[in-house]
C-alpha positions, 0 to 999 in steps of 0.5 A: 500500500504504501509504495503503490497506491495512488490518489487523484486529487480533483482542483476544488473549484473554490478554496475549500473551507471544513466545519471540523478540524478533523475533516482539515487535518485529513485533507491536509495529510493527504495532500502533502502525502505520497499517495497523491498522484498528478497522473490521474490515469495511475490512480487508484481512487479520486478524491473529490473536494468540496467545502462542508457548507457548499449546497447540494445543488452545487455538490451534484453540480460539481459531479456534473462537471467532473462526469464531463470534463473527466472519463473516470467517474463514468467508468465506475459511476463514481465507485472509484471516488470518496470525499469528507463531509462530516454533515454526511450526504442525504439521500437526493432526486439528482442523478449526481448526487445519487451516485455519489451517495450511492457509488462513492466512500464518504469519510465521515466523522464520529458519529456520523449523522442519523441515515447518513452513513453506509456501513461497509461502504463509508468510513468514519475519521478518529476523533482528535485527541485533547491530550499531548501525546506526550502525557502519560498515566500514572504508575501503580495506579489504583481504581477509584471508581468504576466508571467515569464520562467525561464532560457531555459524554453522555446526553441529559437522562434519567441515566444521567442522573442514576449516575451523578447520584452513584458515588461508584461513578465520575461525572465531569460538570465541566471540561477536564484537560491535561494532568486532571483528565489523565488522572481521571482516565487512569483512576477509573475502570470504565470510561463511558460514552454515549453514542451521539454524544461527545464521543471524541475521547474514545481513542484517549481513554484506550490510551490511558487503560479506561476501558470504553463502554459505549451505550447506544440502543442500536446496532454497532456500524458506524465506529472509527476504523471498523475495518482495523479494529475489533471493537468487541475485544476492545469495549463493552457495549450497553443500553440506556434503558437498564439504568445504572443498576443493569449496567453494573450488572453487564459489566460485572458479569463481562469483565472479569478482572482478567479479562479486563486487563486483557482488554486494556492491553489490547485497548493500549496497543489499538490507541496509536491508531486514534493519533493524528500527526502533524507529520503522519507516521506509520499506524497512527490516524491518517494511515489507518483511513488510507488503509481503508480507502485500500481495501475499497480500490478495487471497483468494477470500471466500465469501458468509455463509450465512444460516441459518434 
């Protein structure tokens, strides 16, 4: 992968503008990386750029330009081609837009918006971290509770309230950063997220030993790097409507303490993937969504018809 796969970049018709640092720190790795591509016919897939506030009527324009001025999108109809958005693409009349939404791989972020997303397909961005790679957990810690959410990680509930009156849990009140959010994260066994919430600590609480426990009422589909990572080795998954008293069941019963420890490792060696370099480096974010976009290069290309 590294040495021979090839990106085409389409020229955005306008200078590009993103609603998430993430969907930025991503196009700007690609851009400066060797995967790119200024032969389009050596390509393996084509990149479409567009800023996150340009309409849908000039989405499905621009996919209408592409589709004239350049014979790749006809061959696969769009198959060969992914682009950022992390408000994700609805479901249009436009042929364009059809085939983008239908055909092509959106790179979304996590979580991705409600029916705007195509498992197996598409393909979720990690979260940036809030923590220096540089921090580190404290040694020969010692649990002080069983689980800990940080600020916003899980929306107003009854839930919520079962956990802020459970002296066994952590509940931020505010934002947390540096040495106190390590210190958080490593005194606590469980770290809880709510899909839908604010989830972008995830990959930080892999890092630091928390085992993440995700509560969603639905199935799993839309994680980061689901094609990486086995996530069910590495978190535990609950509903919300067992208030905290069937949580603690699930988890008691779940993770016994060696199985815990077996989980974190795991957890710890899977973080590095959830790292987002200035300069990307083997394993860490960047290279595991193009590892990704790999696996998808292989798409059926039609040839170009010939008109008379």
């Amino acid at each position: 992968m590294l040495i021979s796969f090839k990106i085409y970049i389409y020229t955005p018709p306008n200078a590009l503008s993103f609603s998430s640092p993430t969907e930025s720190n991503f196009f700007t790795c690609l851009q400066s990386s060797p995967f790119v591509t200024q032969n389009p016919e050596e390509a393996h897939l084509y990149f479409v750029p567009f800023s996150s506030n340009l309409s849908s009527r000039s989405v499905g324009r621009l996919i209408r330009e592409l589709r004239m001025e350049f014979p790749y999108w006809d061959r696969t109809l769009g198959a060969d081609h992914f682009y950022v958005s992390c408000a994700g693409l609805g479901y249009e009349s436009d042929r364009n837009l059809v085939e983008l939404k239908k055909n092509s791989v959106q790179i979304s972020c996590f979580p991705a918006p409600e029916g705007r997303f195509v498992p197996h397909k598409d393909i979720i961005l990690p979260p940036l971290a809030n923590i220096a790679r540089a921090s580190h957990a404290p040694g020969n810690r010692t649990a002080k509770y069983l689980g800990f959410v940080r600020y916003n990680g899980i929306k107003e509930s009854n839930l919520v309230n079962e956990l802020r009156s459970d002296p066994d849990f952590l509940i931020e009140s505010e934002p947390s950063n540096g040495t106190t959010l390590v210190g958080r994260l490593a005194s606590s066994v469980f770290c809880l997220f709510e899909h839908g919430a604010d989830v972008s600590g995830i990959g930080e609480a892999l890092r630091f030993g928390c085992l993440p426990v995700v509560v969603m009422d639905r199935p799993m589909q839309d994680l980061p790097l689901m094609d990486v990572i086995r996530w069910q080795k590495i978190a535990i998954f609950v509903g919300s409507r067992g208030g905290v008293k069937e949580m603690k069941r699930v988890l008691e019963s779940t993770c016994k303490e060696e199985e815990c420890a077996w989980r974190k490792r795991l957890g710890v060696v899977a973080s590095q993937h959830f790292v987002w370099n200035d300069t990307p480096q083997p394993y860490d974010s960047f290279h595991m969504v193009m590892y990704q976009l790999w696996l998808r290069r292989h798409t059926i290309r039609y040839a170009r018809r010939e008109y008379a």
